[in-house]
C-alpha angles and dihedrals in degrees: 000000000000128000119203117194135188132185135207131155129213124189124231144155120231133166121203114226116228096014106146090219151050095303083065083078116081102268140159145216138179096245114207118206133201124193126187123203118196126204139134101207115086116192130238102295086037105261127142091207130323123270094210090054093042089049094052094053090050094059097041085058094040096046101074086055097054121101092000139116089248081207091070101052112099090240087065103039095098094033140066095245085237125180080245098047093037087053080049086055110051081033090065094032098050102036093068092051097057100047136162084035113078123243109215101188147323120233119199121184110200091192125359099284112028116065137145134226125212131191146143 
């Protein structure tokens, strides 16, 4: 079995929405986020999936996240823009876009030791 991973960032602001503590305050962070494709099939010139491509699809589903007020997306207008419901997110928007390769999770570090990690 291989894993491929791949890595971006993207900086927003949130605020969650009754926190009893400081993250109830408009604040931001510049998120990272790791995700990890399976697989045990390499193609013909012996590659699980592309970086480049994986790369590419990465960016198109952080980008709309980056330099916004993540309260204010429609993805999040129901729901507090947690560590934990932003991971879900780009989980379910990036996972249709890969197919037929398997996302195995998303990772996303709000700071550099706490993250979370979604997958289904």
């Amino acid at each position: 079995m291989f894993e491929v991973t791949v890595r971006d960032q993207f900086a927003s602001a949130h605020q969650l929405h009754g926190y009893d503590g400081p993250c109830r305050y408009m604040h931001g962070h510049t998120w990272k986020v790791e995700i990890v494709i399976t697989g045990q099939d390499l193609d013909r010139i012996g590659l699980l999936a592309d970086f480049r491509g994986l790369k590419t699809k990465l960016k198109e589903v952080l980008q709309p996240l980056d330099h916004v007020v993540l309260n204010e997306l429609p993805a999040f207008k129901d729901i507090n823009p947690s560590t934990e419901n932003i991971a879900r997110h780009i989980y379910r928007t990036l996972k249709e876009s890969l197919r037929p390769l398997n996302l195995k999770h998303v990772q996303v570090w709000e700071s550099d030791i706490t993250s979370v990690i979604y997958y289904e």
